[in-house]
N, C-alpha and C positions, 0 to 999 in steps of 0.2 A: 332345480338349480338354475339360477338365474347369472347373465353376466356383474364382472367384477363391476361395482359403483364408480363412481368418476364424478368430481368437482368438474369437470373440463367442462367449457362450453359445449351443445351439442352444435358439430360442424355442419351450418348449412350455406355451401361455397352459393348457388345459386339463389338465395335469400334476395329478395326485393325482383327476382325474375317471372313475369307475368306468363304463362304457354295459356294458349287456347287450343284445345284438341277437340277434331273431328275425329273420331276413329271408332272400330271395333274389332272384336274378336282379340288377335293376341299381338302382333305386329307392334301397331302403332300404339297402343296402349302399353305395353314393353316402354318404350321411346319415352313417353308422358310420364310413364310410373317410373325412369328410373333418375330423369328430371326433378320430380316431384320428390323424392328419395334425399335427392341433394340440395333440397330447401324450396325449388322454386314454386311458386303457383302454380296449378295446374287447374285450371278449368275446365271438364269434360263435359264438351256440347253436346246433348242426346237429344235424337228424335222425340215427337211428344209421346211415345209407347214406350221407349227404353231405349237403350243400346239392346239389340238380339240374343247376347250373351249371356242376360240375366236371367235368359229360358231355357237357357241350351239344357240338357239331360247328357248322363254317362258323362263321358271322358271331356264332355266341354264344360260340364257344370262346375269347374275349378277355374276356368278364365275370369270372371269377372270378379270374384273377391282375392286372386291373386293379383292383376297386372292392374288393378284400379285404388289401391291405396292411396292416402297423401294427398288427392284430390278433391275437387267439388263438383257439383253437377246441377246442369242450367240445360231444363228441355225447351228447344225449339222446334218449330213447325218452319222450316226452311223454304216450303213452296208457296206459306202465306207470305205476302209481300213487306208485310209490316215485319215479319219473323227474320228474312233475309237480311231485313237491315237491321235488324236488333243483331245479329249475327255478325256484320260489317262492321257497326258501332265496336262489338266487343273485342272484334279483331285490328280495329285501331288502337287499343288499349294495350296490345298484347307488344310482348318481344321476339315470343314466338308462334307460329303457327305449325302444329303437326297433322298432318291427316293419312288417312290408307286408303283412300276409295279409287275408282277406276279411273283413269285418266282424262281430266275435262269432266268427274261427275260432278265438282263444287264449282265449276266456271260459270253454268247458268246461274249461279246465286250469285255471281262477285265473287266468289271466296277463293280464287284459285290464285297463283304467286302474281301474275303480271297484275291485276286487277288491285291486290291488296299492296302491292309495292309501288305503286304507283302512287299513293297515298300515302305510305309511312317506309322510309327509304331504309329505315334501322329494321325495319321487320326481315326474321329470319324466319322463314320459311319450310319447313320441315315435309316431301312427298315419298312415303313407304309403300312402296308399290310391289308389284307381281317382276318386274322388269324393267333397267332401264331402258331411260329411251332407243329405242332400237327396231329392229324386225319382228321381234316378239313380243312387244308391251302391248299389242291388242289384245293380247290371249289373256282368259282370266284362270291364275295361277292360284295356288294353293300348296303349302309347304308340302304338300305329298304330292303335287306334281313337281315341284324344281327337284324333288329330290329323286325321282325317278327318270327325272330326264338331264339331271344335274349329276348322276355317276351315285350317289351316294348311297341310295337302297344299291344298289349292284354291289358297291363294296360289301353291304352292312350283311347283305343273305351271302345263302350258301349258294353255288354256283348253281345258274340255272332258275334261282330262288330269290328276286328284285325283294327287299325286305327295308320298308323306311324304318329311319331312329324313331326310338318309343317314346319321344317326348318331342315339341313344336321348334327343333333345334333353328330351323331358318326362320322362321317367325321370330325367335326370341332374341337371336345374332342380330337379325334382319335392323329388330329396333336397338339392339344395345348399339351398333354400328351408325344408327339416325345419333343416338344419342350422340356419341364419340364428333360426330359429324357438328353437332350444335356447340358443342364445349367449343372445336377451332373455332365455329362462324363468333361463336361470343366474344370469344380473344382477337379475331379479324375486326371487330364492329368497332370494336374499346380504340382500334387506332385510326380505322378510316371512317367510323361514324355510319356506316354503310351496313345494310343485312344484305342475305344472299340466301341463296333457294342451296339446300341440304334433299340430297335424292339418296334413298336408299332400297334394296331391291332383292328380295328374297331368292331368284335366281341369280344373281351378282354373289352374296352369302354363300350360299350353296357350293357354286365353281370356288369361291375362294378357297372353301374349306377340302374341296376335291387338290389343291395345288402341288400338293405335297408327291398325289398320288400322279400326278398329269408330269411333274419333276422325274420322277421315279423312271417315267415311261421315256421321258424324255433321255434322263442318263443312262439309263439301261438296255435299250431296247425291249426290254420285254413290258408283254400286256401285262398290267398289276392284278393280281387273282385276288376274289370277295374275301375281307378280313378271315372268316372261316376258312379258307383253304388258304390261305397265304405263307409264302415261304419266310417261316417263323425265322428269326437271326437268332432267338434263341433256347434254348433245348426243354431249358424247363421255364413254362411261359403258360400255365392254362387251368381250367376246373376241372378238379377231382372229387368224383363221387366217394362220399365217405359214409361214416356210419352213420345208422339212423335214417339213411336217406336225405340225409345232408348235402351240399357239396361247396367248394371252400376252392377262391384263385391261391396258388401259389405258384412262386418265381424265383428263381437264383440267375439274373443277367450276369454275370461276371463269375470269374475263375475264382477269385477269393469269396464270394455269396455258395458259389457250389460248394466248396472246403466246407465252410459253417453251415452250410445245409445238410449234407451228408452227416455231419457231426452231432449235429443238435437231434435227426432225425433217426438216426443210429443206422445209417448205411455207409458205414465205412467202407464195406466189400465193393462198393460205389466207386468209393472217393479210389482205393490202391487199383484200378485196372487202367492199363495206360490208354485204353482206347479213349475213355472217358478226360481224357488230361483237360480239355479244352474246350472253351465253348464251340467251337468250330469243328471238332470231333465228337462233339454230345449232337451238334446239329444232324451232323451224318447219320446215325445212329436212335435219331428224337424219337421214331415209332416205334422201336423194340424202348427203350429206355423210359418213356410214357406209359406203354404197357407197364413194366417193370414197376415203375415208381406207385401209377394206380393198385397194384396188385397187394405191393407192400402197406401203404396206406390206408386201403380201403379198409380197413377195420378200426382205424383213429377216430375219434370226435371232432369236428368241426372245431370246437371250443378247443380242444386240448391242443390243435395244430395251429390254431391263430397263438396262445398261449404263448408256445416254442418257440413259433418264427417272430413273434413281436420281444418277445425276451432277447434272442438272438439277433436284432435288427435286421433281419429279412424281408422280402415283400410278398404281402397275404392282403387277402380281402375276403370277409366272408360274403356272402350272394343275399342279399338285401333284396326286400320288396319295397314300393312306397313308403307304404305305412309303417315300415320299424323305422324309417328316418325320425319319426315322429319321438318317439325315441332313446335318438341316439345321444348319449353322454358328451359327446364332445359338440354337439350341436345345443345341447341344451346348457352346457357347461361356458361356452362363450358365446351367448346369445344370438342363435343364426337363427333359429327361431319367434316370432311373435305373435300375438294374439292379434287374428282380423274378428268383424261382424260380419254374417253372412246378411247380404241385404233382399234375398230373392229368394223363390223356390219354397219347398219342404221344410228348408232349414234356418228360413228367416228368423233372426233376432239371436240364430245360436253365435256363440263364440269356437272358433277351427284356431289351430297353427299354421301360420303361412310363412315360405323362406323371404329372407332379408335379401338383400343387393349384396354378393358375393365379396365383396371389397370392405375395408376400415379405410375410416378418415381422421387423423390423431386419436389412431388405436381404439378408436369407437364406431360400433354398426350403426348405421342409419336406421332407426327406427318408424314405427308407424305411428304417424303425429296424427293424421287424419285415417279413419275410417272407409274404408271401403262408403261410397256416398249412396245412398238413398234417391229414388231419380228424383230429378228436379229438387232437391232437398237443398241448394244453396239459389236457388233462381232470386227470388226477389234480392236476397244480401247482394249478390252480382250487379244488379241491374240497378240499384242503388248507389253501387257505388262507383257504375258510370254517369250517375248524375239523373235519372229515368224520377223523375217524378212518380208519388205513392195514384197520382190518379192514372197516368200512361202505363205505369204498372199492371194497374187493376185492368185498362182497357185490353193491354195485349193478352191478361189471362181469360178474360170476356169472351174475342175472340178466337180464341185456341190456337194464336202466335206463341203463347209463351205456355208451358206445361208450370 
């Protein structure tokens, strides 16, 4: 099942917007693809071997036909001299520049903000780093170190047990947050004709998303304990082992959810005992009542209790891996879903499902207009159409400036 057709134009707000990206892994490539999502150009500059990602194995072998959509790709050889300035050329071109590498790695080349705005005042400027600038931006970070020294595995494990999120959460924030950052620089530019450097920082990400909890400590006095032991506000909030060896989130936050809980589920003997009247008397009460509730349930179907509580508008969730997102009827039904090429690996030339950019724009997903790229598979078109003569062309790939 495919999303509903549409006459509508497909909206692409950054249409006629040039980015030139330096980047890898998943950060700064995040930033570029969710640019490039929204119309603009996205030129990804790659080494003359690859960006590293189109090697990676296991749990990274998903980076680069995920976060490289939409774009093009032009290898250079950066430390040949002739390469650097084919490099500088293309970054005169550009609106934007985004990069992730370490602080002053692309300064020896020119390519770093003071060097290139010096020369084109409207370039925005885009730096996804470990840290801003600070006491800590010498360190080289990695979303499982801000997130271990960021509070965040602390929350996530059980006490005693530092456990990061299963998926590259500060890396991916890291760059929607670049993004979000280039949207004002562009609306800043339209009035004062001026670009400006855009810094975004995976331990900056991190603490943000710690704030809620750093609040907590703040109005409460007390240390905030790891989501797993945490004092739940309310009674029924959690997974229940069910039949089959199943297990199924279910929830009743409020006094009128518990009613229809107990009703739907047939624990009336529940609902008539006055200890239970209130979420704030169910809290007292959550470990005997959690026993209780597991005891009674654990002989239901997974299926049969999602059934009930979705009948009932209750909140349920069954316990998903990956791969059933692949899937799942409401992802496949309004197209969050689409077809990339895998361009690397084992699995070159196959066709996978990759997710879309989480948002509609006149009630349409942004789609994949280009292909995950091919390395160097747009170089010459590029380099052309900064004006590169077919013979300068031929010379820079002669010399292994240009892949």
């Amino acid at each position: 099942m495919t999303a509903p057709a549409t006459d509508s134009p497909l909206p692409q707000p950054l249409k006629g917007v040039r980015v030139v990206e330096f980047t890898h892994m998943v950060m700064g490539p995040t930033c570029g693809m969710l640019l490039a999502d929204m119309g603009a150009e996205v030129i990804k500059v790659e080494p003359i071997e690859g960006d590293a990602t189109r090697r990676l194995l296991g749990a990274g072998s998903g980076f680069f036909p995920m976060f490289n959509r939409n774009k093009k790709s032009i290898a250079i050889n950066l430390r040949d001299p002739e390469g650097a300035q084919t490099a500088r050329d293309l970054c005169a071109s550009a609106d934007v520049v985004v990069e992730n590498f370490k602080p002053g790695a692309l300064a020896k080349f020119g390519l770093d903000h003071a060097a290139l705005s010096a020369t084109n005042e409207r370039l925005i400027y885009v730096a996804c780093k470990g840290f801003l600038p600070g006491p800590y931006d010498h360190r080289t970070a990695l979303d499982e170190v801000v997130q271990m020294m960021g509070g965040l595995a602390y929350m996530t494990g059980r006490p005693g047990d530092p456990l990061r999120a299963g998926t590259s959460v500060n890396d991916i924030m890291g760059g929607m947050f670049a993004a979000i950052g280039v949207l004002g620089a562009l609306i800043q530019r339209g009035i004062t004709g001026k670009g400006m450097e855009v810094q975004s920082a995976l331990y900056e990400n991190n603490v943000f998303l710690m704030g809620q909890h750093m609040l907590q400590y703040a109005m409460t006095g007390q240390h905030p304990k790891p989501m797993p032991a945490r004092d739940n506000p309310w009674a029924v909030y959690d997974v229940f082992n069910v039949a089959d060896g199943e297990q199924i989130f279910l929830a009743a936050v409020s006094d009128g959810q518990w009613r229809v809980f107990c009703e739907v589920l047939g624990l009336q003997d529940l609902l008539d005992r006055p200890e239970l009247a209130t979420n704030n008397d169910r809290v007292k009460v959550r470990p005997w009542l959690l026993e209780t509730l597991r005891a009674r349930l654990a002989t239901r179907t997974a299926s049969e209790l999602a059934a009930i509580m979705e009948q009932a508008g209750l909140p349920f969730a069954p316990i998903r891996r990956p791969e059933d997102l692949l899937d799942d009827p409401h992802l496949l039904a309004t197209g969050g879903l689409a077809d990339v090429r895998v361009t690397d690996g084992d699995k070159a030339g196959q066709v996978v499902k990759a997710t879309l950019a989480p948002f509609t724009l006149a009630g349409q997903r942004l789609p994949v207009r280009l292909q995950p790229p091919h390395l160097a598979e747009h170089s010459d078109a590029i380099l052309k159409d900064l004006g590169f003569s077919t013979e300068r062309i031929q010379a820079l790939h002669a010399t292994g400036a240009v892949g």
